[in-house]
C-alpha positions as CSV (number, residue, x, y, z in Angstrom):
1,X,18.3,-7.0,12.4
2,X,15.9,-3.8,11.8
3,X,17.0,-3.2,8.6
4,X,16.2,-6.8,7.8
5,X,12.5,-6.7,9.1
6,X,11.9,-3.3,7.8
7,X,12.7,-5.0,4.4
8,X,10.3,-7.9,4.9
9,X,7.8,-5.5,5.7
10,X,8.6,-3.7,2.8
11,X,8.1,-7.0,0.5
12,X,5.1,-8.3,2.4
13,X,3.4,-4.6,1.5
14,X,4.5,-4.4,-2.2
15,X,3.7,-8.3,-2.4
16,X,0.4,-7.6,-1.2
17,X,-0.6,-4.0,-3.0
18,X,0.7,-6.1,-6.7
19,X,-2.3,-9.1,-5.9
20,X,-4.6,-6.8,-5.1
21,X,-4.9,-4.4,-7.9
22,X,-4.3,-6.5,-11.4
23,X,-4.8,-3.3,-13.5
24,X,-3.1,0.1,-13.4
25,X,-6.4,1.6,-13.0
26,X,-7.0,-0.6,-9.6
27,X,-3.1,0.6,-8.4
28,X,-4.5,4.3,-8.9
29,X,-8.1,3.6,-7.5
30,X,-6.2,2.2,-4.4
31,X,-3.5,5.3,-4.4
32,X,-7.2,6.9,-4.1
33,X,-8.7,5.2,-1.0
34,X,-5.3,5.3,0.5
35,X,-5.4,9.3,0.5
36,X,-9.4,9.3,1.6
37,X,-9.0,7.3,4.4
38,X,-5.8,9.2,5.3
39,X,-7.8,12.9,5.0
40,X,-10.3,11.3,7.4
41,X,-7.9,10.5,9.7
42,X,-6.6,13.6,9.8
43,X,-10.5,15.1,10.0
């Protein structure tokens, strides 16, 4: 039963990261925000 939601979750993320950025340059400008935020997190 985990192993199943963990996998939905899994495909709900990749499902959502592909619609959001069309272009490789939009995957790597989101890879970008992804580690900002995280560094302010951590700050």
């Amino acid at each position: 039963m985990i192993r199943k939601t963990i996998i939905a979750v899994a495909l709900a993320a990749l499902t959502v990261t592909t619609a959001a950025c069309n272009t490789v340059d939009g995957l790597g400008d989101d890879i970008k925000s992804v580690g900002r935020a995280g560094k302010r997190a951590i700050d």
